[in-house]
N, CA, C and O atoms as CSV, one atom per row, in Angstrom:
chain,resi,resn,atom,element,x,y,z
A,1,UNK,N,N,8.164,-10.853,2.536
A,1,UNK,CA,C,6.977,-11.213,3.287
A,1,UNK,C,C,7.095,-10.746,4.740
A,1,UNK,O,O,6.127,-10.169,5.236
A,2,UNK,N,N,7.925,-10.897,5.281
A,2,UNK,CA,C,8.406,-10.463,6.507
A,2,UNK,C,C,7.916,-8.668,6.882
A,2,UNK,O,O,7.168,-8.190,7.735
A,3,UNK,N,N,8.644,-8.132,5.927
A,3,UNK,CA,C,8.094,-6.648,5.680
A,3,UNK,C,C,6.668,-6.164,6.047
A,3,UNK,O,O,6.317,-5.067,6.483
A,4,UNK,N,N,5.950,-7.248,5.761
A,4,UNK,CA,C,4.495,-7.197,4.813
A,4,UNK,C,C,3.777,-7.160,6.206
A,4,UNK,O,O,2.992,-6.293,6.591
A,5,UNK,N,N,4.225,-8.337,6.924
A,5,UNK,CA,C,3.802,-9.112,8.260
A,5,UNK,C,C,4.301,-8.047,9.826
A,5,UNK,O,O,3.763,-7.910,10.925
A,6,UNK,N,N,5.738,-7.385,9.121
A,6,UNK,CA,C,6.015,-6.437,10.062
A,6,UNK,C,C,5.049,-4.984,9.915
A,6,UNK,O,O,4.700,-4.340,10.904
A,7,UNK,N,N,4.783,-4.703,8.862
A,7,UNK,CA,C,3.500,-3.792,8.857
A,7,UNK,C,C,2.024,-4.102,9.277
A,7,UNK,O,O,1.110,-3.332,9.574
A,8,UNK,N,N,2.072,-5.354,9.216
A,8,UNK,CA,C,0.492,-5.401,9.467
A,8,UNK,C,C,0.288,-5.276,11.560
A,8,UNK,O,O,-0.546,-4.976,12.414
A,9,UNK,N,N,1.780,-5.774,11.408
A,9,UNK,CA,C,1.582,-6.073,13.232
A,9,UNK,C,C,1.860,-3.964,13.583
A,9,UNK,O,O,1.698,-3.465,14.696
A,10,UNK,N,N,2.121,-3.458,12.789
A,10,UNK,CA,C,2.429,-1.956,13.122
A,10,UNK,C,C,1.239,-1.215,13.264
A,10,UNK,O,O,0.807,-0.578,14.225
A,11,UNK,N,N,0.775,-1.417,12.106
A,11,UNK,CA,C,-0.722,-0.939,11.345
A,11,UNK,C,C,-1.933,-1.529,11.322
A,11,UNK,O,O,-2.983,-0.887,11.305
A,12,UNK,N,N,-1.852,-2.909,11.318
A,12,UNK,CA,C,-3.327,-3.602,10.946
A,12,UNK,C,C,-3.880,-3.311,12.214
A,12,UNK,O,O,-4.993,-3.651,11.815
A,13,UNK,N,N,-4.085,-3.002,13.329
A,13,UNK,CA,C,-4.765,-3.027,14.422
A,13,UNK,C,C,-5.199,-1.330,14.564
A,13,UNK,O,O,-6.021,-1.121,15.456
A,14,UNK,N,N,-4.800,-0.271,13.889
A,14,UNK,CA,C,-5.137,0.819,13.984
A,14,UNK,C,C,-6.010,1.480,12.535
A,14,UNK,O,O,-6.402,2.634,12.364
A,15,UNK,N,N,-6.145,0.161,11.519
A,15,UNK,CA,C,-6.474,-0.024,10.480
A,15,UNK,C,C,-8.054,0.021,10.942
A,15,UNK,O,O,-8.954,0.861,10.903
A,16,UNK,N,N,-7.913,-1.258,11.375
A,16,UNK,CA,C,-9.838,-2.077,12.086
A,16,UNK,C,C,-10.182,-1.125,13.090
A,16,UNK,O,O,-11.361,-1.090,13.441
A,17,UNK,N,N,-9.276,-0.267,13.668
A,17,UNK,CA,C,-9.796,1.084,14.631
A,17,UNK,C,C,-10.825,1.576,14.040
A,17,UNK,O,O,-12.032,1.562,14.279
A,18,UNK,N,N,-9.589,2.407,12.502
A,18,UNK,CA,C,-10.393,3.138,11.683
A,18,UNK,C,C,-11.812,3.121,11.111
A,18,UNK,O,O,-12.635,4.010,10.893
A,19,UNK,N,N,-11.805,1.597,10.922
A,19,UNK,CA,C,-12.830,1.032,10.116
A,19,UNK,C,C,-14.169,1.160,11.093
A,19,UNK,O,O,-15.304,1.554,10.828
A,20,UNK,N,N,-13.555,0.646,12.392
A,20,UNK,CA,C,-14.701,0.702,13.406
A,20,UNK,C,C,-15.468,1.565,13.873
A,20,UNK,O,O,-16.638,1.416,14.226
A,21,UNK,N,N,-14.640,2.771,13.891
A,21,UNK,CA,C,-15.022,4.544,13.948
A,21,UNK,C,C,-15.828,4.884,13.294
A,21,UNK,O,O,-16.749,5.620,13.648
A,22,UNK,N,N,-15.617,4.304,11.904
A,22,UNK,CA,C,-16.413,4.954,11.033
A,22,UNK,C,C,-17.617,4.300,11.175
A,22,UNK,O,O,-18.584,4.959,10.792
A,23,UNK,N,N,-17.831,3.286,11.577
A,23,UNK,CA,C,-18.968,2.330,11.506
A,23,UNK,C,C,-18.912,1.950,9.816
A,23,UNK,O,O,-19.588,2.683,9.094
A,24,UNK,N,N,-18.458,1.298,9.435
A,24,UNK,CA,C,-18.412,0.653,8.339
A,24,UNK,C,C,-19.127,-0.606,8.353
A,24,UNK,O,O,-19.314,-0.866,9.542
A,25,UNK,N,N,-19.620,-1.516,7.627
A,25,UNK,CA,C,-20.541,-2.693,7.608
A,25,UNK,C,C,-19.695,-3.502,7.304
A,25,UNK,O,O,-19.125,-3.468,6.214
A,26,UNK,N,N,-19.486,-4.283,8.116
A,26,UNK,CA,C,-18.378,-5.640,8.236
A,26,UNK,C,C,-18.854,-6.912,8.719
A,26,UNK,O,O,-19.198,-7.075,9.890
A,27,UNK,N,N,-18.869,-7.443,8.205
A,27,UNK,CA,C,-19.075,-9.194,9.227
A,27,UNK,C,C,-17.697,-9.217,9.859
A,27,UNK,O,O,-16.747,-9.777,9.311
A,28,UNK,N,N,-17.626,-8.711,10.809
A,28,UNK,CA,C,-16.279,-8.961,11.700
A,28,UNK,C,C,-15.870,-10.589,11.823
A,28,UNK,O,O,-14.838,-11.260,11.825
A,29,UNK,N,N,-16.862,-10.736,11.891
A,29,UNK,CA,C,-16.495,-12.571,12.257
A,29,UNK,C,C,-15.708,-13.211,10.834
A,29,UNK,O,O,-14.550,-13.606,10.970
A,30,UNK,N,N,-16.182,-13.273,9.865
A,30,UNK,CA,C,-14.909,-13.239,8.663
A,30,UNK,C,C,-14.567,-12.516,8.041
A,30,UNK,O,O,-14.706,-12.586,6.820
A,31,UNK,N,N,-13.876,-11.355,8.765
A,31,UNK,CA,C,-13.019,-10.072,8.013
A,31,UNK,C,C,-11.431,-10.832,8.287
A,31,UNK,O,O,-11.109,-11.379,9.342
A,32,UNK,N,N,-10.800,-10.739,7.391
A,32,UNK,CA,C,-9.354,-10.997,7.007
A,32,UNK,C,C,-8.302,-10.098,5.987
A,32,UNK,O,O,-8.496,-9.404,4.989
A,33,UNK,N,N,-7.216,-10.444,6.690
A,33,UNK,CA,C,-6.204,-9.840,5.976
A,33,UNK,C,C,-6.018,-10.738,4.901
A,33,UNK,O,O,-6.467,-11.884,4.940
A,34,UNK,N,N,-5.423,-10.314,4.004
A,34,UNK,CA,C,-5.367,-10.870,2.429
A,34,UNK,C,C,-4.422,-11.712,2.578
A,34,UNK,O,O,-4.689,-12.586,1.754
A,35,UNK,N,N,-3.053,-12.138,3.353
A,35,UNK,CA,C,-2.276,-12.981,3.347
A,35,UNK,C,C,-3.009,-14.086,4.468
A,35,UNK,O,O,-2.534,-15.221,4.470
A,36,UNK,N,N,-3.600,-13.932,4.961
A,36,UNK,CA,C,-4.126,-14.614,6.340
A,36,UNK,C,C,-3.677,-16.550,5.562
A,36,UNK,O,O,-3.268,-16.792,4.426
A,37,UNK,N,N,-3.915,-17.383,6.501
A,37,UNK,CA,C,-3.620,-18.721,6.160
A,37,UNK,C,C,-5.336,-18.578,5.628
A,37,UNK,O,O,-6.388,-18.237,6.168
A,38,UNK,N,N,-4.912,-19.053,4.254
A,38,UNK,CA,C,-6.398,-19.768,3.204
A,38,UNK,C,C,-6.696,-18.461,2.294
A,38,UNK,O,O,-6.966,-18.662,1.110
A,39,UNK,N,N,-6.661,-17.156,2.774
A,39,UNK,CA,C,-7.023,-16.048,1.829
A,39,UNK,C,C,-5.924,-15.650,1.275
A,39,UNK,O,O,-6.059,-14.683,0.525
A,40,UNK,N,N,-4.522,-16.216,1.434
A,40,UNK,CA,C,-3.498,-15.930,0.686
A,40,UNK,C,C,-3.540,-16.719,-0.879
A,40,UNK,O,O,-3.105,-16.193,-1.904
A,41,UNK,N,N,-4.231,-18.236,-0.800
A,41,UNK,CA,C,-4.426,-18.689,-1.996
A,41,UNK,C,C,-5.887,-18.008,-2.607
A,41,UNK,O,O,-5.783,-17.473,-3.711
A,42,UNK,N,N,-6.724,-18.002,-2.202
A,42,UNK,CA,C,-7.918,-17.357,-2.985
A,42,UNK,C,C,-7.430,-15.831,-3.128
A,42,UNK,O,O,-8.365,-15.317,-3.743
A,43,UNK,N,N,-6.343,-14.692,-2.863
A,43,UNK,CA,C,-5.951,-14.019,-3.603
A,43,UNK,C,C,-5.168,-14.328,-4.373
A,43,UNK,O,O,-5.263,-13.604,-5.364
A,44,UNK,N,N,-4.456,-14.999,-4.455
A,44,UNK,CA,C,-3.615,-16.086,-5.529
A,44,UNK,C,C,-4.621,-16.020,-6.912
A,44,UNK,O,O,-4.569,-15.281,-7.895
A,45,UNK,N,N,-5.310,-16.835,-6.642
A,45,UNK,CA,C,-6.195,-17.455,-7.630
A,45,UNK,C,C,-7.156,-16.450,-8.023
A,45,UNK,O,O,-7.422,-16.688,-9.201
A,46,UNK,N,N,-7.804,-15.453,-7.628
A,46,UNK,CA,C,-8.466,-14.007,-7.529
A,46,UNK,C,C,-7.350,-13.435,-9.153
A,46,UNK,O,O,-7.669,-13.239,-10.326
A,47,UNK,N,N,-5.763,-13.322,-8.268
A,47,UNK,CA,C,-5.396,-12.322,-9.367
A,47,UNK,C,C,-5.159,-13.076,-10.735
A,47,UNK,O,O,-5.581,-12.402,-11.675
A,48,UNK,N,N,-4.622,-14.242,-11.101
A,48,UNK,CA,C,-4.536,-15.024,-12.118
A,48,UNK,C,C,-5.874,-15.119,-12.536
A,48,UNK,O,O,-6.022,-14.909,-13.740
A,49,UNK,N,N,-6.778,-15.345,-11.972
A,49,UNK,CA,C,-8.272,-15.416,-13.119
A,49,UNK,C,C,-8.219,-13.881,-13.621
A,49,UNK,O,O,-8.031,-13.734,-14.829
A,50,UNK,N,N,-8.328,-13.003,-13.020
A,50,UNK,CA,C,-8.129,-11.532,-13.620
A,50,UNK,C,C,-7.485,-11.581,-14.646
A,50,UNK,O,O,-7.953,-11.364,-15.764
A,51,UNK,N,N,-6.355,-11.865,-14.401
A,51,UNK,CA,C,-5.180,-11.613,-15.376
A,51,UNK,C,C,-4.980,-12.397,-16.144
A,51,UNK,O,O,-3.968,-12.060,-16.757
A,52,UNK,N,N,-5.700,-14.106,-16.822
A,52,UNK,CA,C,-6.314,-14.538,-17.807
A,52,UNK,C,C,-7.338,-13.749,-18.652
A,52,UNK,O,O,-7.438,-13.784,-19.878
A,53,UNK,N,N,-8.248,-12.870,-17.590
A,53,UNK,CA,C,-9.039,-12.528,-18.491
A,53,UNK,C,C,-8.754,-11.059,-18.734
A,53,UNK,O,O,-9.733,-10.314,-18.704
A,54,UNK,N,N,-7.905,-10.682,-18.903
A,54,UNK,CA,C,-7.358,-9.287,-19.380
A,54,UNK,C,C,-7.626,-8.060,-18.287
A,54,UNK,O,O,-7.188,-6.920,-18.439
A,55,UNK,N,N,-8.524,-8.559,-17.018
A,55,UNK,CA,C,-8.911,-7.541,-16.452
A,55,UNK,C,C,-7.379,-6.256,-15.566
A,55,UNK,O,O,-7.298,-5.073,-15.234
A,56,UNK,N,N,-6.486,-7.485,-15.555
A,56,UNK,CA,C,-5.724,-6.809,-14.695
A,56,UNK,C,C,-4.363,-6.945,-15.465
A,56,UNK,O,O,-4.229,-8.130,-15.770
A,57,UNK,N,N,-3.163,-6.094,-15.954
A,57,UNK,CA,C,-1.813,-6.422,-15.954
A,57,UNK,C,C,-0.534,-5.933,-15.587
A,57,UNK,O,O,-0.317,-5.401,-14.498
A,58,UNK,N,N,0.215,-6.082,-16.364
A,58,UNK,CA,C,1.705,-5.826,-15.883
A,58,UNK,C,C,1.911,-4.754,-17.097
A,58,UNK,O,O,1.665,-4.981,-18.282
A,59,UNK,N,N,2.527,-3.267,-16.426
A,59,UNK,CA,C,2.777,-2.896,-17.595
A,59,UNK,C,C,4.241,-1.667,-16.802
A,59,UNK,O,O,4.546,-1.778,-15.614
A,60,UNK,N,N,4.870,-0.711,-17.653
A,60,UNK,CA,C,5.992,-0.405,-16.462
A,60,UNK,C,C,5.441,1.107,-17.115
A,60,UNK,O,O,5.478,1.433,-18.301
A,61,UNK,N,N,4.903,1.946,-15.913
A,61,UNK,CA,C,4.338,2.861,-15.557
A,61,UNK,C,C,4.951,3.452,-14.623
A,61,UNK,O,O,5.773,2.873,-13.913
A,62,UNK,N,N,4.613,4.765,-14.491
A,62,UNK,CA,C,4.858,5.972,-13.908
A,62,UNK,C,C,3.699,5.657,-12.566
A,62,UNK,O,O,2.517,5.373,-12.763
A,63,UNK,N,N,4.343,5.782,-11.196
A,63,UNK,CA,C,3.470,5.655,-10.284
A,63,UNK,C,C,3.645,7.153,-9.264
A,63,UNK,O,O,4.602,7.913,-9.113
A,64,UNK,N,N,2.394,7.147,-8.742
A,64,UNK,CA,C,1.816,8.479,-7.743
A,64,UNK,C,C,3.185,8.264,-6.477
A,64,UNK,O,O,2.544,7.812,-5.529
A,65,UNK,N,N,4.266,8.329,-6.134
A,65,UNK,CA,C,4.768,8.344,-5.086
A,65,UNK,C,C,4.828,9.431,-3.724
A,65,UNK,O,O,5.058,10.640,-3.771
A,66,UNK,N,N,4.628,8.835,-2.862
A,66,UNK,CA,C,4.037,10.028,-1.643
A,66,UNK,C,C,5.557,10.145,-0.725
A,66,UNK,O,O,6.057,9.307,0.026
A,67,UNK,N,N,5.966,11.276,-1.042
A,67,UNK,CA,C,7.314,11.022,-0.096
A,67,UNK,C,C,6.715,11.098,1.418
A,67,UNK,O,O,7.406,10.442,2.197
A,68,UNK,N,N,5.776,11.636,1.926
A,68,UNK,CA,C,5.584,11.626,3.272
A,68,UNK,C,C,5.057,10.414,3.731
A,68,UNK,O,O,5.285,10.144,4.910
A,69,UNK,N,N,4.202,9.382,2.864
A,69,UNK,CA,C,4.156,8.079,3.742
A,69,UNK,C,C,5.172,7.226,3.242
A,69,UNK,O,O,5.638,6.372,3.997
A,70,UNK,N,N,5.597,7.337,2.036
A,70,UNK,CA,C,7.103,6.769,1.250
A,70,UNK,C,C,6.128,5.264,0.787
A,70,UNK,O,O,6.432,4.111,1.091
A,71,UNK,N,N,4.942,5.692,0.001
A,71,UNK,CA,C,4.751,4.810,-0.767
A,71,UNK,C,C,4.141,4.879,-1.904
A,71,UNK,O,O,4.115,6.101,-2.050
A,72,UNK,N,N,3.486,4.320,-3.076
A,72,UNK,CA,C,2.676,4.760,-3.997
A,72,UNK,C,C,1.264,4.617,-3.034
A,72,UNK,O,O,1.024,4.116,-1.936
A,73,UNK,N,N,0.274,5.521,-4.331
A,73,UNK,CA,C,-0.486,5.677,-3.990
A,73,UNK,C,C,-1.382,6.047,-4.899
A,73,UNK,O,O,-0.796,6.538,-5.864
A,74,UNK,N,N,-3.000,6.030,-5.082
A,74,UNK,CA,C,-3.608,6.173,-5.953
A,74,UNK,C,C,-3.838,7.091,-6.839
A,74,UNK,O,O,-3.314,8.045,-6.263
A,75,UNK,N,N,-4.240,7.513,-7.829
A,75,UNK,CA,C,-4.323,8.443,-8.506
A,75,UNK,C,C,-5.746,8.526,-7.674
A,75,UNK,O,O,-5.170,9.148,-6.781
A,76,UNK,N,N,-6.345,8.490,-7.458
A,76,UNK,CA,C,-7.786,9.193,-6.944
A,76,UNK,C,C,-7.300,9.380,-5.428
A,76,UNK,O,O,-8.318,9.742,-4.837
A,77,UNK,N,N,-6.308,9.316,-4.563
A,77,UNK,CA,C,-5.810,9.919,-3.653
A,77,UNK,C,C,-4.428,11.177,-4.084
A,77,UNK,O,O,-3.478,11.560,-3.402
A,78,UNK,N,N,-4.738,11.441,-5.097
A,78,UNK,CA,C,-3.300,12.451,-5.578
A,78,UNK,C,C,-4.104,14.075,-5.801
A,78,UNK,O,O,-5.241,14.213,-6.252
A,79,UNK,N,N,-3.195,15.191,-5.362
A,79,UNK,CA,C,-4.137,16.368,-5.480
A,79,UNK,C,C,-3.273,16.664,-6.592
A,79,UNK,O,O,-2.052,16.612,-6.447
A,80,UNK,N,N,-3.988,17.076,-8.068
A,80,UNK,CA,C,-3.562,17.630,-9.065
A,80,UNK,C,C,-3.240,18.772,-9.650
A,80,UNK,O,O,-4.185,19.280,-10.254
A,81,UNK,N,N,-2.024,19.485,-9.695
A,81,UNK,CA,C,-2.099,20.848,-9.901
A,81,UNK,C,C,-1.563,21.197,-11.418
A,81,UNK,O,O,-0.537,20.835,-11.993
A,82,UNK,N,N,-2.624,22.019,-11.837
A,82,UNK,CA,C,-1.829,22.374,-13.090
A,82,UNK,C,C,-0.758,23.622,-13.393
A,82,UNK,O,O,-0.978,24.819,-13.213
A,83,UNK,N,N,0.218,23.129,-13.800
A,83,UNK,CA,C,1.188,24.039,-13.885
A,83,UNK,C,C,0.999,24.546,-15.360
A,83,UNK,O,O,0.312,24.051,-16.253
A,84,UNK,N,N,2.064,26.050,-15.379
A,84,UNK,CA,C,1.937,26.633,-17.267
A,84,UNK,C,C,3.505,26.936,-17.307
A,84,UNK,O,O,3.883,27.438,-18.365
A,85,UNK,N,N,4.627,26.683,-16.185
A,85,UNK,CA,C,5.799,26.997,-16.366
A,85,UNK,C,C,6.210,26.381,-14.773
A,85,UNK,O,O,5.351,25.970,-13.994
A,86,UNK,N,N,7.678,26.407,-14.468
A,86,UNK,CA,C,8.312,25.985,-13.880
A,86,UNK,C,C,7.783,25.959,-12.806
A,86,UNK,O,O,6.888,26.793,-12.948
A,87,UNK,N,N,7.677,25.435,-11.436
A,87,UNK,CA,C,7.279,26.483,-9.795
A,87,UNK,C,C,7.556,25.433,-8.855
A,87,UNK,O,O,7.429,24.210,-8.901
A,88,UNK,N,N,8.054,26.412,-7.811
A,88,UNK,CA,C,8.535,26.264,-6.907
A,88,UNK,C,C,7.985,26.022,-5.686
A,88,UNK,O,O,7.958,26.988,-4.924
A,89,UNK,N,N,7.304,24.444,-5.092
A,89,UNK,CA,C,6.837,24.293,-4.069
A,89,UNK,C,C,7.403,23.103,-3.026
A,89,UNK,O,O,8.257,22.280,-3.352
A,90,UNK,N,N,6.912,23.157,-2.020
A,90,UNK,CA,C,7.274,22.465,-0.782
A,90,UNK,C,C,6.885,21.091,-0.866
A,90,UNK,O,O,6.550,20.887,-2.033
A,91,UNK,N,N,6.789,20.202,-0.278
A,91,UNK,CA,C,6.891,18.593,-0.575
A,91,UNK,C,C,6.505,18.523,1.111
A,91,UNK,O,O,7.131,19.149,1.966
A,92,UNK,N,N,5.420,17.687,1.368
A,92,UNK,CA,C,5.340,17.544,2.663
A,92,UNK,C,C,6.038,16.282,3.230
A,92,UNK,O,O,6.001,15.246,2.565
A,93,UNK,N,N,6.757,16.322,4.587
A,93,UNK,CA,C,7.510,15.340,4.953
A,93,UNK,C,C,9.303,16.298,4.494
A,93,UNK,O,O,10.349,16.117,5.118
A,94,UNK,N,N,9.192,16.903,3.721
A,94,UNK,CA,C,10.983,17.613,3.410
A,94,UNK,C,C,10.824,18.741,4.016
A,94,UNK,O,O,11.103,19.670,3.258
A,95,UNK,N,N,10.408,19.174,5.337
A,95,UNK,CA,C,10.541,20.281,5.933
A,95,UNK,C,C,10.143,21.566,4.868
A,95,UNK,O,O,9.290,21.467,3.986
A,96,UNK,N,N,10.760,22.497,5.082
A,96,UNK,CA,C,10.845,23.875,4.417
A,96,UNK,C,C,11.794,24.232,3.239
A,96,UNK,O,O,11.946,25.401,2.883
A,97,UNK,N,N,12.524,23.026,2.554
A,97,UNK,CA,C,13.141,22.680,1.671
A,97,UNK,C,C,11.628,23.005,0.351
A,97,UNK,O,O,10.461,22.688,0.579
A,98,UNK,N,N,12.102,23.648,-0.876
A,98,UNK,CA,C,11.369,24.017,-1.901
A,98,UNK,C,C,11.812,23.126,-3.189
A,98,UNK,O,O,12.862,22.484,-3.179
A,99,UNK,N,N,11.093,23.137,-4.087
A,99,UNK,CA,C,10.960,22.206,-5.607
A,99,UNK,C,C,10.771,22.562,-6.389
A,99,UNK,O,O,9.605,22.914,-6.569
A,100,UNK,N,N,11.757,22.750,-7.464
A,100,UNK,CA,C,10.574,22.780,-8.516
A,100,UNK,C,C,10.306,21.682,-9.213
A,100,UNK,O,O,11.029,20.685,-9.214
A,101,UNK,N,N,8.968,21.840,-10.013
A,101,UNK,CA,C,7.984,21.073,-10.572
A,101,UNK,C,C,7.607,22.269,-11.722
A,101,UNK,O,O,7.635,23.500,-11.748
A,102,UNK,N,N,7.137,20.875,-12.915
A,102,UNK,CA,C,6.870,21.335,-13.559
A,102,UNK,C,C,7.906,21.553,-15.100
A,102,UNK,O,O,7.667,22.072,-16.190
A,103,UNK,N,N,8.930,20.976,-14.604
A,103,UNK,CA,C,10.345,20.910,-15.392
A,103,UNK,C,C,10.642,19.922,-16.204
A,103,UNK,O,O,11.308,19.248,-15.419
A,104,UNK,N,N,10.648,19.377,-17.111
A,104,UNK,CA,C,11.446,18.316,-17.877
A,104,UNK,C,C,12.279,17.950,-17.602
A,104,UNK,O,O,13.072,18.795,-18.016
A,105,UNK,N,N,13.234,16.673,-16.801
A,105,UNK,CA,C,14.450,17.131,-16.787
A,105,UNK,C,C,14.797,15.320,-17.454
A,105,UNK,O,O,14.054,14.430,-17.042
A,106,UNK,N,N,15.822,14.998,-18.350
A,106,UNK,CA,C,15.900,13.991,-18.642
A,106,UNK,C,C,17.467,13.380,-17.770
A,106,UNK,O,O,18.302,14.157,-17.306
A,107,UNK,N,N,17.587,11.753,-17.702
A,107,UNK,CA,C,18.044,11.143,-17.127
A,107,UNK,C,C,18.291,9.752,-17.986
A,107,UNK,O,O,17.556,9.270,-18.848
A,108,UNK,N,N,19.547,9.258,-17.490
A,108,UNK,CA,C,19.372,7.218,-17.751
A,108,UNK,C,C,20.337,6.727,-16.742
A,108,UNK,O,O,21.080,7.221,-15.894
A,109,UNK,N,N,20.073,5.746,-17.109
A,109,UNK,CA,C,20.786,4.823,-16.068
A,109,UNK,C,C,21.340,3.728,-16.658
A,109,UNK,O,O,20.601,3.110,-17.424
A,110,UNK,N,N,22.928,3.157,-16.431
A,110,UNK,CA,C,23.433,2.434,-17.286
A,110,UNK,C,C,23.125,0.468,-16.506
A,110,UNK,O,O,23.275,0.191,-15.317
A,111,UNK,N,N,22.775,-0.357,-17.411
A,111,UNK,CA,C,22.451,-1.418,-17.461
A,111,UNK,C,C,23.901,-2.290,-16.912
A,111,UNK,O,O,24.964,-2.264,-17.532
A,112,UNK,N,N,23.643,-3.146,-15.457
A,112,UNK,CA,C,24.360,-3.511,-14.821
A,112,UNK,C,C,24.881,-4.417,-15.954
A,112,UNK,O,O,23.919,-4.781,-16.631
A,113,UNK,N,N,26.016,-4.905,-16.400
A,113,UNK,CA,C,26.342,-5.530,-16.846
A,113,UNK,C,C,26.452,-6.067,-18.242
A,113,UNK,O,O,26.869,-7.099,-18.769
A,114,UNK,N,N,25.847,-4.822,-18.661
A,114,UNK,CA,C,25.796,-4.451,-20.533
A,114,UNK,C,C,26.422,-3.444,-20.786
A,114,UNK,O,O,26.873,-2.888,-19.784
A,115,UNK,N,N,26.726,-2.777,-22.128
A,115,UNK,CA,C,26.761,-1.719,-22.535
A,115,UNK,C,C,25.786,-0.744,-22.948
A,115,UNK,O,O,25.909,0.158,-23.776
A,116,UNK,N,N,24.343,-1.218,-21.911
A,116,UNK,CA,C,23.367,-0.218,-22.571
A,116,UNK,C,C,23.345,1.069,-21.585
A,116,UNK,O,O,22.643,2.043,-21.857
């Protein structure tokens, strides 16, 4: 939580910049952050009614990761390229360092404290 609270004091104020620039339609007077005291339980309660009613779940997926802001990110913010064989491109945020993509490459990882 701390994390969460140390980003918002980084970001949330250049966030409502953004928003303001654009002229976006806001009731400023009750615009809130989602943890705020009182909108932390009505997102509480927001995601559990969802997720009673099947709208939302848990499942272990492959996510969009952005190494240059170093977080996930949406598939409708992801630029899609189709590849037909291996290739070799740049990664923004890794300098002039090259990649390839496009490769299969398999991997595992052994289970702390099992034999799996």
């Amino acid at each position: 939580m701390k994390k969460v609270w140390d980003w918002k004091a980084d970001y949330g104020g250049k966030i409502d910049n953004q928003f303001r620039r654009m002229a976006i339609s806001v009731d400023w007077e009750r615009y809130r952050f989602t943890l705020d005291d009182g909108m932390c339980t009505a997102v509480n309660e927001a995601f559990v009614r969802m997720f009673e009613k099947g709208l939302i779940y848990r499942a272990t997926r492959l996510v969009n990761w952005s190494c240059k802001l170093k977080t996930c990110i949406s598939d409708l913010e992801v630029e899609y390229i189709d590849l037909t064989k291996p290739t070799k491109l740049q990664v923004p945020g890794h300098g002039e360092k090259w990649y390839t993509f496009g490769q299969l490459t398999e991997f595992s990882y052994k289970v702390k404290g099992t034999d799996k």
